[in-house]
C-alpha positions as CSV (number, residue, x, y, z in Angstrom):
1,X,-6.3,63.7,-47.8
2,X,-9.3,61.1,-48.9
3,X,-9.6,57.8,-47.8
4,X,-11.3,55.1,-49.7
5,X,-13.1,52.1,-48.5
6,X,-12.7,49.7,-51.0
7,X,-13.8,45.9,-50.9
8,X,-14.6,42.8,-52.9
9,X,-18.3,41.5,-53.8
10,X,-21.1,42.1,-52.1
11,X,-23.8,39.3,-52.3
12,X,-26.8,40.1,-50.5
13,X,-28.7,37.8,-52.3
14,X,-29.4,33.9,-52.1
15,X,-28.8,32.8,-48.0
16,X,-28.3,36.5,-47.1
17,X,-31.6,37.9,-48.9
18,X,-32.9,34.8,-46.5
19,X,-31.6,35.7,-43.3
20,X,-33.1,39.5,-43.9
21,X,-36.8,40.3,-43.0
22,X,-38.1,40.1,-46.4
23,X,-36.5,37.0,-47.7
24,X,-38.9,36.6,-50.9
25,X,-39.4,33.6,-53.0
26,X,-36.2,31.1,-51.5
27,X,-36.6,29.1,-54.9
28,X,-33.2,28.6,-56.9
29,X,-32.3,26.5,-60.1
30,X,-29.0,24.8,-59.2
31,X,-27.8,21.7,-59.6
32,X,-26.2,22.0,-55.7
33,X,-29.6,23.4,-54.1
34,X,-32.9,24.1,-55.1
35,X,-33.7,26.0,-52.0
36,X,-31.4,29.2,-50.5
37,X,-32.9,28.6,-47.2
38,X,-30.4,25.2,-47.6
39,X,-27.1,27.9,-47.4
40,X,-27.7,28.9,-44.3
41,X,-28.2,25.3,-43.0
42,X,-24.7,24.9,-44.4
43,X,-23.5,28.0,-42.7
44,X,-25.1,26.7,-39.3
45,X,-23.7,23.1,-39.6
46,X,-19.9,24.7,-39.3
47,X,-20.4,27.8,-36.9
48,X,-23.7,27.5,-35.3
49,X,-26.9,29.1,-34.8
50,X,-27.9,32.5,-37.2
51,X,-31.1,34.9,-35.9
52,X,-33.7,34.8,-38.7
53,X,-34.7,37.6,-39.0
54,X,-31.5,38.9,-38.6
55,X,-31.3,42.8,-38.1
56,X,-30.8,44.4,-41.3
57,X,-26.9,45.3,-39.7
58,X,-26.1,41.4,-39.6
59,X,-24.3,40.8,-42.6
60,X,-21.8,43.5,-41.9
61,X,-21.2,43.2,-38.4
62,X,-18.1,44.7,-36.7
63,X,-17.5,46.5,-40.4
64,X,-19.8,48.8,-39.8
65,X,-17.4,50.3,-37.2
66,X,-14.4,50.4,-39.6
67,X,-16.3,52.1,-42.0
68,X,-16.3,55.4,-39.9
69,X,-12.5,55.7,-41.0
70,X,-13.3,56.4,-44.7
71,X,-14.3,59.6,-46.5
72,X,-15.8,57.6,-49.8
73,X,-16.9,53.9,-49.3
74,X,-17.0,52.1,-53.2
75,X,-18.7,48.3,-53.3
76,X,-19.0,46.1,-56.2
77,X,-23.0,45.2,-55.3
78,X,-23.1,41.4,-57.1
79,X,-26.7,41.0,-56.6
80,X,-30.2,42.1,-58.5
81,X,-32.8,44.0,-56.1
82,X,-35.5,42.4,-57.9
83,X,-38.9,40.5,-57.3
84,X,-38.6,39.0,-60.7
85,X,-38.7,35.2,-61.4
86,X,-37.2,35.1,-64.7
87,X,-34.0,33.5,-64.3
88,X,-31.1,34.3,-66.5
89,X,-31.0,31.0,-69.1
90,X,-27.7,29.2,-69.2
91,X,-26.3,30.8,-65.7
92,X,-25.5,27.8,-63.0
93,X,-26.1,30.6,-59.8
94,X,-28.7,33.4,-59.3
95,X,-28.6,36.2,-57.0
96,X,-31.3,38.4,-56.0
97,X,-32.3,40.5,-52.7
98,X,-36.2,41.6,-52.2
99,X,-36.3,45.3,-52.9
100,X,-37.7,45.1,-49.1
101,X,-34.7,44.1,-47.7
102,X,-32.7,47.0,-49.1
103,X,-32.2,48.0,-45.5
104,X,-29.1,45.7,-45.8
105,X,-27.6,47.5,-48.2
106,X,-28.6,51.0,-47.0
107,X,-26.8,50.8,-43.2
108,X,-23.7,50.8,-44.7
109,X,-24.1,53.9,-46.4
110,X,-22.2,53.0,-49.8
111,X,-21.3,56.2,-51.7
112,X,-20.9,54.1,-54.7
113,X,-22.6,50.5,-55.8
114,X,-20.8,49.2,-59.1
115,X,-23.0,47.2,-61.0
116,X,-20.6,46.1,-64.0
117,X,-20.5,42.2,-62.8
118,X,-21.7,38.8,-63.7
119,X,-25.0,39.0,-61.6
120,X,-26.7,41.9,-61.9
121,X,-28.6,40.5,-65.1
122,X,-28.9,37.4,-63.6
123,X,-33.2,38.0,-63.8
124,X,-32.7,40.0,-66.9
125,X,-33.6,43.7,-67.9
126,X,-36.5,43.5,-66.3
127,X,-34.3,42.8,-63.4
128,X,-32.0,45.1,-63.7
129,X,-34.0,48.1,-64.2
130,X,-35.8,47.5,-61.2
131,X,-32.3,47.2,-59.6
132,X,-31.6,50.5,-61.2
133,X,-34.7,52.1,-60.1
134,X,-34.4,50.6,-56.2
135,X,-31.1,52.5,-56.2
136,X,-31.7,55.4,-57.8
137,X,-35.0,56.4,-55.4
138,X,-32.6,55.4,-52.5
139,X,-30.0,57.8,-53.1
140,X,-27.9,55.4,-54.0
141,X,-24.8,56.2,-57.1
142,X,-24.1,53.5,-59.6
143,X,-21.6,53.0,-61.9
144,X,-21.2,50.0,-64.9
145,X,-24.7,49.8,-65.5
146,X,-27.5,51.3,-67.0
147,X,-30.1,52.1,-69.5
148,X,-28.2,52.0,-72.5
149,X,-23.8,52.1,-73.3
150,X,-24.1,56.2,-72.1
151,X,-25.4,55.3,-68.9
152,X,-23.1,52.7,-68.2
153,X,-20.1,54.5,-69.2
154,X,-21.0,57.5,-67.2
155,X,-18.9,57.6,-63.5
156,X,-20.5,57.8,-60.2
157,X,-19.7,61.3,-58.7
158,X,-19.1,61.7,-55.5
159,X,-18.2,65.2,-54.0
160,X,-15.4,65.8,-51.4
161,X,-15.0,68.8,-48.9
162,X,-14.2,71.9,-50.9
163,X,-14.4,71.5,-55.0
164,X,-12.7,67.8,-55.0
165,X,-14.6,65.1,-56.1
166,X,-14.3,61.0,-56.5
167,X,-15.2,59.7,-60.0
168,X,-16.0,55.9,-60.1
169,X,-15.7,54.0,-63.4
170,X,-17.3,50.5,-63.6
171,X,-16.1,47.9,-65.9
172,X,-16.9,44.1,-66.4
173,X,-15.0,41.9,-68.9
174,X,-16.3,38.4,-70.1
175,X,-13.5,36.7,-68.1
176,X,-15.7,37.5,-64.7
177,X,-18.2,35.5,-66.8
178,X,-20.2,38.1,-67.9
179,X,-22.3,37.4,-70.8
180,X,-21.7,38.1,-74.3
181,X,-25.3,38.9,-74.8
182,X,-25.6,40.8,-71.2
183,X,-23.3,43.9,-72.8
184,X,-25.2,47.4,-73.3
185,X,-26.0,49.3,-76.2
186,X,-26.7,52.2,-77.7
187,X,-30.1,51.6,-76.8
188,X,-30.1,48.5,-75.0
189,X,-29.9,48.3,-71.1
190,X,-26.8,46.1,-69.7
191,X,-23.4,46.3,-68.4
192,X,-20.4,48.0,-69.8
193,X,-18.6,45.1,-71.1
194,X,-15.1,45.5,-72.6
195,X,-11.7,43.3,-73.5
196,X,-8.5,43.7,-71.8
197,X,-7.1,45.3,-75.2
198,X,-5.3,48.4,-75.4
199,X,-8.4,50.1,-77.8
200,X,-10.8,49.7,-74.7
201,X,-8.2,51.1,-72.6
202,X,-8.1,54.1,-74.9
203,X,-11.6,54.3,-74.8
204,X,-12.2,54.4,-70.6
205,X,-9.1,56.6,-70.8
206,X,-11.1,58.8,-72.9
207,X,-14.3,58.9,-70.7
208,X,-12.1,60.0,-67.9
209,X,-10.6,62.6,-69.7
210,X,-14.3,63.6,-71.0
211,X,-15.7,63.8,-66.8
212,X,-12.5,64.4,-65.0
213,X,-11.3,67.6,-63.6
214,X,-8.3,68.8,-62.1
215,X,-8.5,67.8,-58.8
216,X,-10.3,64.6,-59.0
217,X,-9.5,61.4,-57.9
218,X,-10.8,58.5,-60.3
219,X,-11.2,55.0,-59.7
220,X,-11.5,52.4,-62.3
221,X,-13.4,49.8,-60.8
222,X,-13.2,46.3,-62.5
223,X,-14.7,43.0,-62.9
224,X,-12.5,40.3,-63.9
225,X,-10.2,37.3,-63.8
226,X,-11.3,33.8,-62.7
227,X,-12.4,32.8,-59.0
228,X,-9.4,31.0,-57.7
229,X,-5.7,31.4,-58.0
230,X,-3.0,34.3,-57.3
231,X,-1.8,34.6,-60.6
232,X,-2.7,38.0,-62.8
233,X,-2.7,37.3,-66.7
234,X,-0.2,39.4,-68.2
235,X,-3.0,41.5,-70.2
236,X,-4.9,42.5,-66.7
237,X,-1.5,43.9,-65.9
238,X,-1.4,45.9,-69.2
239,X,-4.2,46.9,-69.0
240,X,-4.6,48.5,-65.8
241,X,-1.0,50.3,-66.1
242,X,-2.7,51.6,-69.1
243,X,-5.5,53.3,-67.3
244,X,-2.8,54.8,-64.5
245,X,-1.1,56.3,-67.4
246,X,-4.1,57.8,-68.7
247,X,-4.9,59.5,-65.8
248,X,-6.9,56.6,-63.7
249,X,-5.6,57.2,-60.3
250,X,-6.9,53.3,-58.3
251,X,-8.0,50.5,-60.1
252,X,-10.3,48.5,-57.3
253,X,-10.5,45.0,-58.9
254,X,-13.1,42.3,-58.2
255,X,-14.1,38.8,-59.1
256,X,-11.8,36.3,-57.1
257,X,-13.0,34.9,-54.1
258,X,-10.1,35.8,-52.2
259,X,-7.3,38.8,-52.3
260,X,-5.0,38.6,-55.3
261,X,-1.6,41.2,-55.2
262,X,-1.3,44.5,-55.0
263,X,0.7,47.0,-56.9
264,X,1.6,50.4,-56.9
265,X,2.7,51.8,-60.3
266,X,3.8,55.3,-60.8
267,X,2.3,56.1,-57.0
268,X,-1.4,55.0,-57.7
269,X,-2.8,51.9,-56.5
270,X,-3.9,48.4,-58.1
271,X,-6.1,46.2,-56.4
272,X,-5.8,42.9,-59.3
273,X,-8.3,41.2,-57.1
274,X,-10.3,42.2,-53.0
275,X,-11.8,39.2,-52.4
276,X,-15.4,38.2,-51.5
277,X,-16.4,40.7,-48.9
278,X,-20.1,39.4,-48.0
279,X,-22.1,36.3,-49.3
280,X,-23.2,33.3,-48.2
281,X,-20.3,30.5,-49.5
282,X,-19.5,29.8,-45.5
283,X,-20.3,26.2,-45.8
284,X,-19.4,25.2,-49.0
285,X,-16.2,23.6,-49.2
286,X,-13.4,22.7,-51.9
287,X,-10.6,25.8,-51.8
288,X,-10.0,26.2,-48.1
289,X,-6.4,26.9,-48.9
290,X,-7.3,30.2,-50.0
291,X,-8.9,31.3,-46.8
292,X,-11.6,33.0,-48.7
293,X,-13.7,32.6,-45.2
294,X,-10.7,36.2,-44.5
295,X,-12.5,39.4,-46.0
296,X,-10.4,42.5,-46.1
297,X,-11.7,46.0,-45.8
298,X,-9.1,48.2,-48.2
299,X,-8.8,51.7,-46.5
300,X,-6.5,53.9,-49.4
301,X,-5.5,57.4,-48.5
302,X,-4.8,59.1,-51.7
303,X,-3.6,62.9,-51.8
304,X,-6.7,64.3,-53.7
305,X,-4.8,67.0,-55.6
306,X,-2.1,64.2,-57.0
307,X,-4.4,61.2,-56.9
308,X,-1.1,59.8,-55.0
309,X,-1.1,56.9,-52.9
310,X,-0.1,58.1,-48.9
311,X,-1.5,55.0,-47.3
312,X,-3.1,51.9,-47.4
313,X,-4.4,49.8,-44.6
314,X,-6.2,46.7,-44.7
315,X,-8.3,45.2,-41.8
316,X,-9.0,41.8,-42.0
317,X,-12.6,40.2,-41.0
318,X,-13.8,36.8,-40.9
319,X,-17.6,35.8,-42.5
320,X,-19.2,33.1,-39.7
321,X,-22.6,32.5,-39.4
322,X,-23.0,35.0,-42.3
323,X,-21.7,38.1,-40.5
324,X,-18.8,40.1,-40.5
325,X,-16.3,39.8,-37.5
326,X,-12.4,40.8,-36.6
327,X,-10.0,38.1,-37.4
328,X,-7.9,36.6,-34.9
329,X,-4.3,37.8,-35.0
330,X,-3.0,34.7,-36.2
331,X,-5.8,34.6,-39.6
332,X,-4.5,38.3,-40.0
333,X,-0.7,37.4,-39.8
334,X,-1.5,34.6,-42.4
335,X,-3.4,36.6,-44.9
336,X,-0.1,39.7,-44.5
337,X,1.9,37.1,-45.4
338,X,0.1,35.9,-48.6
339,X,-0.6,39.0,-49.1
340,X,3.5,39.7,-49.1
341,X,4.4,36.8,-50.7
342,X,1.9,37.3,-54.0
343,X,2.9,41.0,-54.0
344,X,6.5,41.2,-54.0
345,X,6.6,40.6,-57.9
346,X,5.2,43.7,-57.8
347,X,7.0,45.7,-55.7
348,X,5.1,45.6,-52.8
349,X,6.2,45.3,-49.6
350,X,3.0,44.0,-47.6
351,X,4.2,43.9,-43.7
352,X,1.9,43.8,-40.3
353,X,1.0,47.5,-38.8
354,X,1.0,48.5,-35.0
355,X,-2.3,47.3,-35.0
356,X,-1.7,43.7,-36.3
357,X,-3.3,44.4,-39.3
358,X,-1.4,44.9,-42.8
359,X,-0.2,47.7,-44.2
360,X,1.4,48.5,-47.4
361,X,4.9,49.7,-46.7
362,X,5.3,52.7,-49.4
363,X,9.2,53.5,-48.6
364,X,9.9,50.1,-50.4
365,X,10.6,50.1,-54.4
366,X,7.2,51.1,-56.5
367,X,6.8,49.5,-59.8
368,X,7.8,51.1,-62.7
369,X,5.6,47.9,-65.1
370,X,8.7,45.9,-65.7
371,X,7.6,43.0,-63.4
């Protein structure tokens, strides 16, 4: 068996790059703050004080722990590793981290940083090659992003025990608010950018079958859908039954702020939506309903000659003073039962494990796509 670590955005940038030894340049161009040093002010006005420097482990906290459970850990990084100061024109929020800093990304060892999201261009090529070349001299895989379309469509690899291997797929569609203009080429740099139509699904299908072996588990890793709200647009749901049936054996979606359901069709896993996983929105208020202060950790065991689903277990964290700590048991049986309520459309039984944390009950009815 493999088990994935899957999760929701990554934002090391803004307040976090701050809180880090090398905060850089704090300067932001937003109508709500001009200053990033003003987000963890906000952050320490609802939960108190936060070290600065913080130790480069800060902003994942007690996750690091939980991390020791997976075989492949995949993140969707939303933030350019860049000293550049040319701001993306016509984008209300801008993330960067200080290349220094990339200590904070590094101690959670991510097998796998996806790149196809609305902020990795958010201080342009220039930007996002030297994101690209911080990575790459790291060690780090990327997926979703590149040089030009080739590079972009190519999959992370990632090898397993024996002659297994994880594939990672990145993709970004416009409705994540990626731009139009930020979409690679054939010799433009950018992010794979692609509709929810069933041509593009054709075409990822096809780079899967062009990199895929037997044996391989692959994960189509997608940014999309809105910030707020449960409900998955009938075309998301089309389009990532699609990509099971051509051989895509997890889609890991991204882009809400909080978890949206969960589905598992023909035995392999969707994720619509994982939620925010690290950033620094602790003090900003407006949508406390969704409890988007929650962040789960996705743990999927997948049989890794089938690509089937065998488990899935979620443990639930809470972001306070811009760290990562367990959840009472009351936040985690609230977010089980949202979790269960938003799912069973699908399917999917969400119900509390022996450890109080959720777990996807697989002896209930899968979905067959006829929701």
């Amino acid at each position: 068996m493999v088990t994935l670590f899957l999760c929701g955005d990554v934002m090391l940038g803004r307040g976090i790059n701050q809180i880090l030894p090398h905060p850089g340049d704090p300067t932001l161009r937003e109508g709500y703050l001009k200053d990033a040093r003003g987000y963890i002010e906000l952050a320490e006005r609802i939960n108190g004080p936060i070290p600065r420097p913080a130790d480069p482990t800060w902003p994942w906290g007690e996750a690091i722990a939980e991390l020791d459970a997976a075989d492949v850990r995949v993140i969707n990084l939303e933030t350019s590793i860049t000293r550049s100061d040319d701001f993306a024109p016509g984008k209300a929020v801008h993330y960067r981290m200080h290349p220094d800093n990339l200590a904070g990304l590094m101690v959670a060892r991510p097998d796998v940083c996806v790149l196809a999201n609305n902020h990795v261009l958010d201080f342009g090529r220039g930007g996002l090659a030297e994101t690209l070349e911080v990575l790459g001299d790291a060690g780090l895989r990327t997926a979703g992003a590149g040089r030009d379309l080739d590079a972009a469509r190519r999959p992370a690899v990632v090898p397993l025990e024996g002659d297994g291997r994880v594939l990672v797929f990145g993709i970004g569609m416009a409705s994540s608010g990626i731009p139009a203009s930020w979409a690679a080429g054939v010799e433009v740099s950018g992010v794979r950018l692609v509709g929810p139509s069933t041509r593009t699904a054709a075409d990822v299908i096809e780079d899967v079958q062009q990199h895929a072996r037997a044996g391989d588990v692959v994960v189509a890793s997608i940014h999309w859908g809105s910030n707020w709200g449960y409900t998955v647009p009938a075309v998301h749901e089309r389009f990532a039954r699609a990509l099971i049936d051509g051989g895509v054996d997890v889609v890991h979606g991204h882009s809400s702020h909080h978890p949206r359901p969960i589905e598992v069709y023909r035995d392999r896993l969707i994720l619509y939506g994982c939620g925010d996983f690290i950033d620094d929105y602790e003090g900003i208020s407006g949508y406390e309903d969704y409890r988007d202060d929650l962040r789960p950790m996705y743990l999927a065991t997948l049989d890794p000659g089938t690509g089937a689903l065998r488990r899935l277990r979620l443990v639930v964290l809470q972001a306070r003073r811009m760290r990562l700590e367990h959840a009472t048991d009351v936040d985690r049986a609230w977010l089980t039962g949202t979790l269960a309520r938003i799912s069973r459309r699908y399917g999917s039984r969400v119900v509390r494990g022996a450890e109080g944390q959720p777990v996807l009950d697989l002896r209930s009815p899968r979905s067959d796509g006829g929701t």
